[in-house]
C-alpha positions as CSV (number, residue, x, y, z in Angstrom):
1,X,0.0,0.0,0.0
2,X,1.3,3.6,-0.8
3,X,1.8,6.8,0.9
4,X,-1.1,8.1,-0.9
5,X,-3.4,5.7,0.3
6,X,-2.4,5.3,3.4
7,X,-2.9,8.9,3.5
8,X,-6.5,8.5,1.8
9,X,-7.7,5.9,4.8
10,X,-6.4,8.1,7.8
11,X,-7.9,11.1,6.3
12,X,-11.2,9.8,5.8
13,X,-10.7,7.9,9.2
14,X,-10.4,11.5,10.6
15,X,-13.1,13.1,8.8
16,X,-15.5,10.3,9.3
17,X,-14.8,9.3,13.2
18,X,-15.7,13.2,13.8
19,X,-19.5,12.7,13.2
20,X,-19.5,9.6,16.2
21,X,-19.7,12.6,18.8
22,X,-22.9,13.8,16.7
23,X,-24.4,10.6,16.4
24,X,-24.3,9.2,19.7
25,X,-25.0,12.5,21.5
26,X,-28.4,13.3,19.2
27,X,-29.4,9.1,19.9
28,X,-28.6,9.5,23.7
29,X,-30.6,13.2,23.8
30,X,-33.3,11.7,21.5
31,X,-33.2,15.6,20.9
32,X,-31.6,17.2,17.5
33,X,-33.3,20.4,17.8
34,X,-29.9,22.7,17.3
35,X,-28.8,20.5,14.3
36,X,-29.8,22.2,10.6
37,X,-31.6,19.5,8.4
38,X,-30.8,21.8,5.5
39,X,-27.2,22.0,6.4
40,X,-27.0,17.9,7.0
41,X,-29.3,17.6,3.4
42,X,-26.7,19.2,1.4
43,X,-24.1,18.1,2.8
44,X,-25.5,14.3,2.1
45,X,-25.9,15.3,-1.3
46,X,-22.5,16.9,-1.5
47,X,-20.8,13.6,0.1
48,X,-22.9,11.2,-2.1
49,X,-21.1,13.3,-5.3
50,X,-17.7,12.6,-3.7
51,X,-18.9,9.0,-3.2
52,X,-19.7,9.0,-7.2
53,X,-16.3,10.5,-8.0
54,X,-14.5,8.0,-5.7
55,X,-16.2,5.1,-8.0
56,X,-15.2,6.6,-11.5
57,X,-12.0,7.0,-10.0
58,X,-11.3,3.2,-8.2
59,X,-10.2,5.3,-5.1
60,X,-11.0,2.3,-2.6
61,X,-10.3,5.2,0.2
62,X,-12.5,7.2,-1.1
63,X,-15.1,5.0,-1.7
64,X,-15.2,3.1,1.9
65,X,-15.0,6.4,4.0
66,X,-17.3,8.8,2.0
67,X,-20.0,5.8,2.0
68,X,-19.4,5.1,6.1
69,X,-20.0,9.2,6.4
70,X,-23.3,9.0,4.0
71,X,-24.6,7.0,6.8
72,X,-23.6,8.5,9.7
73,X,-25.0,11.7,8.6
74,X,-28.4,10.1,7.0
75,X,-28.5,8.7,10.3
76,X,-28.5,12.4,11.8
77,X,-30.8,13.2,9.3
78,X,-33.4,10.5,10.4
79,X,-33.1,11.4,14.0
80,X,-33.8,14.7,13.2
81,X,-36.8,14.3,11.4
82,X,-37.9,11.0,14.4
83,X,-37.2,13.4,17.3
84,X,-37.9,16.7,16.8
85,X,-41.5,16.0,14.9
């Protein structure tokens, strides 16, 4: 494995493991009334295009950790929508 992807994985590691805090603290609340649906909508959509471009491009790093965010924040998204209805 190169440099580069090495570099790929712990960056995406980073990135990723940053929305755990989010995740578990909205499921433990049951509350996500401070979080912005709009904000967490486009940034799905935004993460869903760098999930496209890491397939046309075979970037295995890419791929695994933009797909691993999509669901950490759909899951915001849904807890969002289940708790503060």
């Amino acid at each position: 494995m190169t440099m580069t992807t090495l570099l790929g994985y712990f960056a995406g590691f980073l990135t990723t493991v940053s929305f755990l805090p989010q995740v578990v603290k909205t499921w433990k609340s049951r509350s996500a009334s401070d979080l912005s649906l709009g904000m967490f909508s486009v940034f799905s959509v935004g993460v869903m295009c760098w999930l496209g471009y890491g397939f046309l491009l075979q970037e295995t790093p890419m791929i695994f950790w933009n797909a691993v965010t999509l669901v950490l924040a759909l899951a915001i998204m849904v807890m969002k929508l289940k708790f503060d209805s």
